[in-house]
N, C-alpha and C positions, 0 to 999 in steps of 0.2 A: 814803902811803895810810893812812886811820882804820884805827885794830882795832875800832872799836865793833860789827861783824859777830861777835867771838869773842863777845859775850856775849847772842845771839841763844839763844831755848831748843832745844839736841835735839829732831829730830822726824824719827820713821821715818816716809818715803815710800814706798808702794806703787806699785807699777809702773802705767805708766799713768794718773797723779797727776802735775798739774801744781803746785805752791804760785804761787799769783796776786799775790798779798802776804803779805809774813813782816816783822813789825816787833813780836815775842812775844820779849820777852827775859826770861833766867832772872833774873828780880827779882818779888818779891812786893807789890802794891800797899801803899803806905804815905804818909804825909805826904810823906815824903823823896823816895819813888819814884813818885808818883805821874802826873807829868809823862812817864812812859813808857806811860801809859795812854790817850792820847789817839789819836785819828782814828776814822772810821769803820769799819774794821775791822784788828784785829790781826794773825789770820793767814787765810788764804783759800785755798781749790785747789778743783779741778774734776778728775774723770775726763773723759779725752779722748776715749774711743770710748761713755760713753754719757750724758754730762752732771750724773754727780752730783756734788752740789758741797757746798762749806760756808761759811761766813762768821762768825767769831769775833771777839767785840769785848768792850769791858769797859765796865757803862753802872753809875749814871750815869757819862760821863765825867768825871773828876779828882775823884771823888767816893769815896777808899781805903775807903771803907763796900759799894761796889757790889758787881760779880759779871759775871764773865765769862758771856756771851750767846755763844750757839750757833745760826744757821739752819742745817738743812739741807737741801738742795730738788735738782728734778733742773732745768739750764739749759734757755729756752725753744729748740726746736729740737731736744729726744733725746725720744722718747716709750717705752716701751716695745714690743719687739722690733719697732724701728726704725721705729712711726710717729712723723712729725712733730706736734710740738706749736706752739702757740703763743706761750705763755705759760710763764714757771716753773712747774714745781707745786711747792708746798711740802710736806716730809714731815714737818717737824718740828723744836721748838725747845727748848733745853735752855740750864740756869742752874747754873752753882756757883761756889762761890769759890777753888777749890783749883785753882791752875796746873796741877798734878801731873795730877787728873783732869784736867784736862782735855787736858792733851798724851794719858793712854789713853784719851779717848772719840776724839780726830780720830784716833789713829792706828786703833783697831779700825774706826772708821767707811771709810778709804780701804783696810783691808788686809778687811772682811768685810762692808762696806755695813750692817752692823746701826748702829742706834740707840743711842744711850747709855741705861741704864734710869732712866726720869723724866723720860723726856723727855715735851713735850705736845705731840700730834698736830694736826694743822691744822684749821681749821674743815671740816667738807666742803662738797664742789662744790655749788650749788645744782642742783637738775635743770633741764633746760629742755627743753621740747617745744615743737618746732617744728612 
């Protein structure tokens, strides 16, 4: 069996917290390491009981200049207190280049649902009158 799982990065899980994909390992983007930078997203989870969720990736891809990207959104299907949505809504998106942060922005985000600070809010809804 590979060990290539031991060098996946620590990440506290809050309850209730699924990880959807984990492919975030403790290496820092570099010429050498940059080939651990690739796919559409790095690491991923969703709350189970009300959809919110995250999506981490590193862009550009293979590109050791880049910056780990952050969506967070709630999945289509959880609305708040329990109406149905449609569509994701998104709450917002966040950029840095530090692993570090960013392993404490998804863990505060799945253990307190807050925001990382810097993060940029989403455009809002259009109105519509029907």
């Amino acid at each position: 069996m590979s060990e290539v799982w031991r060098g996946l990065q620590p990440l506290r899980v809050a309850p209730g917290w699924r990880i959807d994909i984990n492919s975030l390992y403790a290496v820092d983007p570099s010429p050498e390491t940059i080939e651990w930078f690739y796919g559409s997203a790095l690491v991923s989870g969703h709350r189970v009981h009300d959809g919110l969720c995250f999506d981490a990736r590193w862009e550009p891809e293979g590109d050791p200049k880049g910056a780990y990207g952050v969506d967070f959104l709630r999945l289509a299907g959880f609305g708040r207190k329990g109406r149905s949505t449609r569509e994701p809504a998104p709450l917002g998106t966040w950029t840095t280049r530090s692993r570090t942060a960013l392993v404490t922005a998804l863990e505060e985000f799945m253990f307190t649902g807050n925001l990382p600070a810097g993060h940029t809010a989403p455009p809002p809804f259009p109105n519509h009158h029907d």
